[in-house]
Each structure stands twice: as C-alpha cells, then as structure tokens.
N, C-alpha and C positions, 0 to 999 in steps of 0.2 A: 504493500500500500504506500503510495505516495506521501509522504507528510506536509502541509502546509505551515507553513513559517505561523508563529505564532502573530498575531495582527490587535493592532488598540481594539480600543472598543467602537472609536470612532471610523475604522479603516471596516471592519465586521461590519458596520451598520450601512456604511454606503456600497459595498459589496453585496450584499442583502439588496439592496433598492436596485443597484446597477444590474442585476439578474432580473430584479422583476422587469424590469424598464429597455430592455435589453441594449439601449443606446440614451445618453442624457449628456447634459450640459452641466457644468459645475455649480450653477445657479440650481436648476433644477434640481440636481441631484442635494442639496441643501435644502431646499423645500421640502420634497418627497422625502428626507432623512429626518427634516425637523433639527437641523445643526445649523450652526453659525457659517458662511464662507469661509471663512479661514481655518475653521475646523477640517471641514468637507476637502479643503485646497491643501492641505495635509495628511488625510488621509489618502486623498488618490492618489498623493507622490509616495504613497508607501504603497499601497496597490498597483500601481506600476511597477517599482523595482523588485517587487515578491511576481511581476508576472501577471496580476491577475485581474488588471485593468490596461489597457492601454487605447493610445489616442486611434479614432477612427474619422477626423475631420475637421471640418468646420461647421457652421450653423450663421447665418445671419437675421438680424432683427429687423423689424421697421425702421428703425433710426440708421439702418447701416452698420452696429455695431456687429462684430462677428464674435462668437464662442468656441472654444475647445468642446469635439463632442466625444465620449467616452464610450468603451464598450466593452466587457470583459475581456481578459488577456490569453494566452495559449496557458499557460499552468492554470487556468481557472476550472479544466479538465471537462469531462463528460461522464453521462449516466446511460444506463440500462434499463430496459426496460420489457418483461416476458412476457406473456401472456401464452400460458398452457391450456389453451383451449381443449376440450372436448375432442375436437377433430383437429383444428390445425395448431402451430404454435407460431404468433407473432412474435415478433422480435423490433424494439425501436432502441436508437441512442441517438442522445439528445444532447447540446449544449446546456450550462447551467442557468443558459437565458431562453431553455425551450427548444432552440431548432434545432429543425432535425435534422441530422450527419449521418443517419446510418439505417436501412430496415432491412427485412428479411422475413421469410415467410417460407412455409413448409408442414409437413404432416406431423404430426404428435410425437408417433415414436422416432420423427429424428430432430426431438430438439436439441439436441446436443450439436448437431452439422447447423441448427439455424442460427444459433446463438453463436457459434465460430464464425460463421458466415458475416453475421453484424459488424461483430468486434472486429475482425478481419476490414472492415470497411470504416472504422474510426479513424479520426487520426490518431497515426503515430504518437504524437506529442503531446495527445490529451490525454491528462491523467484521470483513471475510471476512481469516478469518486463515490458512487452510489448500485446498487441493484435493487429494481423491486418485480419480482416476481408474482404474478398474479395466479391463484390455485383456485379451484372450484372444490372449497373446502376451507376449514376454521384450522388454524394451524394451534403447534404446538412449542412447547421448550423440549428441544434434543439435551439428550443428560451430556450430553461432552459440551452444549453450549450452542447459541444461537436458533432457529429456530428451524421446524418441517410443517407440510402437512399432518395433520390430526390421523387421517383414516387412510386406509385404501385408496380412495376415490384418487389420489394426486402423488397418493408418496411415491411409490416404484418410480413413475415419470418424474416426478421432481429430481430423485435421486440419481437418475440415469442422464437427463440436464447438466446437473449440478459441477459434475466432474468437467466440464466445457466452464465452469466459471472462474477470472480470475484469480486467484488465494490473494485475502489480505484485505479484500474489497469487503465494504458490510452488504451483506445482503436481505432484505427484508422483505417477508411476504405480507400477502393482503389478497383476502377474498375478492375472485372475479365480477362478481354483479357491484361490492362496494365501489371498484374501479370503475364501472361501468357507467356505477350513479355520478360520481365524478366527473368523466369528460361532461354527463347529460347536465350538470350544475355550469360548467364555465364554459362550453361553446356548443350544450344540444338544446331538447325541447324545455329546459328545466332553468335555461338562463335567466335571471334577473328575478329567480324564486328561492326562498334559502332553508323553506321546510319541502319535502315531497318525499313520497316512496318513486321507485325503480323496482316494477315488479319485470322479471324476465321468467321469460317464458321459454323451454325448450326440450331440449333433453333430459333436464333435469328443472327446477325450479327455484328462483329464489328472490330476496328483499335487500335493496340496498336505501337504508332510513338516511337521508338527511336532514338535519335537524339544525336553525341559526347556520347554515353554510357549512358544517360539519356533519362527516360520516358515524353516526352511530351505532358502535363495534361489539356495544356490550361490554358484561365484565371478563367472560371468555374469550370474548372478539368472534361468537357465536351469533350476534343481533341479526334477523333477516333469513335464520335460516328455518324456509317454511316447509322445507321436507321432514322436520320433525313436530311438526304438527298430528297431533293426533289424529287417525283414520282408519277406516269408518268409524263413524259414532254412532251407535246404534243398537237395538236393542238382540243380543244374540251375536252380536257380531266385536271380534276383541282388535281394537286399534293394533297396526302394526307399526314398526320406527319406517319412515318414509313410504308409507302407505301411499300417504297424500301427493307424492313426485312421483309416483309408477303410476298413479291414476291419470296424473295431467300431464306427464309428459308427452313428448311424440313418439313413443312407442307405441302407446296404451293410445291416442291418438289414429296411430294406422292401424291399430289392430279391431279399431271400432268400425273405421272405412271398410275394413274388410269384410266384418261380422254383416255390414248394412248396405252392401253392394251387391247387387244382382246381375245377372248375365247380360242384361239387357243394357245395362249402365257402361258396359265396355270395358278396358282392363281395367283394371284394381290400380289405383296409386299405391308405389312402392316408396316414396319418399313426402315428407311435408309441403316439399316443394310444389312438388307434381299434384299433390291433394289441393293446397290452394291454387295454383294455376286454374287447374279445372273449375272452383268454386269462382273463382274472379270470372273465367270466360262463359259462367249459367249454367254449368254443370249441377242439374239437382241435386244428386245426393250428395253429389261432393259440397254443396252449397247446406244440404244438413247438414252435413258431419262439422262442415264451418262455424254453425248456429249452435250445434249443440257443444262446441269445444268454446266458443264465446262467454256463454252462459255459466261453464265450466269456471272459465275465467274470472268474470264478474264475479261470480260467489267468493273466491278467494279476494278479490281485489273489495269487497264488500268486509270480508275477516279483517283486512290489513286497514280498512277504513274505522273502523269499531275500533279496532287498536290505538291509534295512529294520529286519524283525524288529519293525513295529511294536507288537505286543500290540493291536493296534485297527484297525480297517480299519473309517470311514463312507464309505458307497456316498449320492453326489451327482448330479445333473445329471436332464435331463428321461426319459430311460429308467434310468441309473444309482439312482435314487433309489425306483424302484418296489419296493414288499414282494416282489412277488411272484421277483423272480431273489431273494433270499437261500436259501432252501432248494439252489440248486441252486449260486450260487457259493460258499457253505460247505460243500457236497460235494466242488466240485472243489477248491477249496484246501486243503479237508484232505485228499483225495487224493494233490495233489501235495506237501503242505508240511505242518510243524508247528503246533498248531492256536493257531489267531486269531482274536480274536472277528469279527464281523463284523455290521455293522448297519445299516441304512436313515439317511438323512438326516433330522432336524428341523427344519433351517432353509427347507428348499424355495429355491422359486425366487429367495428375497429374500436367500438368504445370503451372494451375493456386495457389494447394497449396503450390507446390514446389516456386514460385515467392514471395508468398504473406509470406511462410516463410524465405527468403531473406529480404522481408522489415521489420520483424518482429524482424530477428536477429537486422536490421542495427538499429531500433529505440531501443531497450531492450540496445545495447550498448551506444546507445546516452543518455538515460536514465540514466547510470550507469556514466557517465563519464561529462554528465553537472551538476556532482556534485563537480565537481572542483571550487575551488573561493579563496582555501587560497593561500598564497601567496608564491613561493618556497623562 
C-alpha cells in the first residue's frame, strides 16, 4: 500500500473539496472549505509538492482578472470498484474526483480475469487507494481480519476474485441493491429525494433504505434484506428462510408462465426477457403472467411501505425495473396502503457498479486525507 505523507488539517480539508469539485480556483476552493485565502494558498502549496494537487490552468472573471485552476495531482491515486453480479461481474476505476480511467466487464466465474483486466488499464502511477466490492449478500468479520460475504450466496466467488486483488489495499464490501440505491440517490430516478426505498426485483430480491441521504445498513449491515421475510403465513403452512425470494423471483416467475401457457399460446418463454417482450408486444398470457407478477410486486412494495413510509419506492433489478409492472404494482399498493409514489429505475443494470464506485471514491478520499495529524 502506498502511504500518503502525512498532511495539516488544512491541506486534508481542501483535498477533500478539490475531489468533490474535481477542478476549482483558490478563491473557490476557500469558500467551499470554509478557510481563510491564505490558509487555502498554503495548503495547496503542500498539496502540490506531496503530489496530490496540481495546477490545470487558468480561469478568467468579468473584470478580466485570471485565477490559478486546481485539480488533483498523479499521487492523488485511484479506486476500484466490483460488482459481482449474479451473472456478470463489472468492474470500474475511478479517479478520487470520480472519473472514470478504467472498466471491464465479463461472466461471474471469471472475475478474477475482469478485475486484472481493469487494473491492467489504470494508470501506472496511480496509487490504488480504495476497493469496494459489491456482494449480493450481508457480509461478515473473517477471524484473520477484514471482512467476507456472510453465506454461500457470494463467498466461493468473492474468494476466487479476491486472489486478483492488490495486497495492502483496504478493501470493503457493501450489499449490491444498497449500491444500487446509491447511484439511484445522486444521478437516477431518486435525485433531489433523501428518504426512498430501492426495491429490486430479480433473481433474487431485495431493499436498499435510504434515509436523510444515507444508506440504512442496520446493526448487522443486514437492513433490506427481504428474502428473510417470513413465508407463507398461513394457517397449516410453516414459513420457510427465503421463502419469500423463491416465490418472487424469476424463476418461480417462468415456472408460472409455464404452469399457464397452452399450446395454442406458442413457445413457452425461456427467459424474463422473452416473457416481457411478449407481454409488451399483447401477448395474452404473457400479458397475465405480467399482471399477476405486478400484483406480486405491489404486495411486497405495500410490506416495505407499512414499514418504511418511504414517500418513494424505485422498482430495480432485471424484471423489477421493467415499465411495464408499475401500473399494476401502484394499484396494488394503493390498495393495500397509503399512496406512494412509485417509479421504474434509471440507473439499469450498471447501478450497482456505478454506486459501489461512489463509495469507493468516498473511502480512496478518506484514505488520503486521515493522513492528516500534524498540527497547522
């Protein structure tokens, strides 16, 4: 791991801003820090010579007067960012001002060639300062330290990853749908909102709660997760653990298209895709099984409403995110429950690594800047 020179507090702070702001002026960056000029004009001359700011220009006023424009430096390094999808694995690296230097993309079991692949396309001279790997799963403390997936669902694949990452780097994971609610809070359907659920819908199920602009993790880091919902509830019948995500996912899904398809209805959709294809172009039954997995929908997005009270419900994930169930899950939620908005996803497929590379910038910055300790 690369170490960063220890830096004032005042050099930390406008480093911090000069990431969010990815380009600024020394006046600027004094405002947006809340420092005095002369403060500000002494730390970026130490930001500079550590590397981790340097000059990118000029700027001119109305008056004609011109400014020095700033922009983080080559040791100011880069982050990662995973996303071990279900089927594929994304891969993004990022500047600690967000852009993006690096992607890559591939099937599941070779994340370990996509995540080389990324790295392999950074630059050389930017030091990896963060990982945050995104798992479809509540992670755990590993007894030698740091942390894993919890269960099954993620570990084998995480662990067969893993060995592709560099040593020395922190690496931190976070639930995929929490990621997902993330990009959908800073540039999807959920902008300019700072409470909403993020319900995804797909293979498997799940909630990403935001609450005041923050993700909602719980004391496990367990929050959102609705496949342990008790299911069936009913009389004679004994709830099982994920009952409720083999009922709604797209399995349980094609295996109803199957049960309710007749000869006459022509082939059977083999995938979700092809099931709503057909319901979008008037496919009857396919247009039931649409209505009846909506409905499906709504009920749980009505559970999560009772909960919650979010004012926003974005509908995610590979069948979750289709136009076509809103008409029929904002029937049933208002049915069942007080009314809520309810809307399709923005971010699509990518919103889980687009998230998971937001917490990856925010920690690479935190990284760089809890090196602060001397004393201004």
């Amino acid at each position: 791991m690369v170490k960063t020179p220890r830096l004032t507090e005042s050099a930390s702070a406008v480093f911090a801003v000069l990431a969010g702001a990815g380009t600024a002026t020394r006046p600027q960056l004094a405002s947006l820090a809340g420092l005095s000029k002369p403060t500000v004009s002494s730390a970026v001359v130490e930001l500079e010579s550590a590397r981790l700011a340097a000059h990118s220009g000029t700027s001119s006023s109305g008056t004609g007067r011109t400014a020095a424009v700033y922009r983080l430096g080559p040791a100011a390094g880069a982050v990662l960012a995973v996303d071990l999808g279900p089927a594929r694995t994304r891969v993004r690296g990022c500047g600690l001002d967000g852009t993006l230097l690096a992607e890559a993309t591939g099937a599941r079991e070779a994340a370990a060639d996509v995540v080389r692949e990324a790295l392999d396309t950074l630059p050389a001279d930017a030091p990896l300062r963060a990982i945050v790997v995104a798992v479809g799963d509540v992670t755990a403390p590993r007894k030698e330290g740091g942390m894993r997936p919890a269960t099954a669902k993620a570990g084998p694949v995480f662990d067969a990853m893993a060995v592709a990452l560099p040593p020395g780097v922190p690496v931190h994971l976070e639930n995929n749908v929490n990621c997902a609610a993330l990009a959908e809070l800073h540039q999807g359907a959920a902008r300019g909102r700072h409470t909403f659920g993020y319900l995804r819908i797909g293979v498997g199920i799940g909630l990403g709660i935001v609450v005041g602009g923050r993700v909602l993790r719980g004391a496990n880091g367990a929050a959102g997760e609705l496949a342990r919902l008790p299911y069936p509830w009913d009389d004679g019948r004994e709830p099982r653990q994920e009952a409720l995500e083999e009922y709604i996912g797209a399995r349980s899904l094609l295996r109803r298209a199957a049960a309710a398809w007749r000869d006459a209805d022509g082939p059977c959709p083999r995938t979700a895709d092809q099931l709503f294809a057909l319901a979008g172009g008037g496919h009857t039954a396919a247009r039931a099984v649409v209505a009846r997995h909506a409905s499906d929908v709504g009920r749980l997005a009505a559970a999560v409403t009772a909960v919650l009270d979010p004012g926003l419900i974005v509908l995610g994930g590979s069948t979750g995110a289709d136009p076509q169930l809103l008409p029929g899950v904002r029937a049933e939620l208002g049915r069942l429950s007080w009314p809520t908005e309810v809307v399709s996803s923005t971010v699509g497929d990518l919103g889980t690594v687009v998230g998971a590379a937001r917490l990856a910038v925010s920690r690479g910055v935190q990284t760089v800047t809890e090196a602060a300790g001397a004393k201004d």
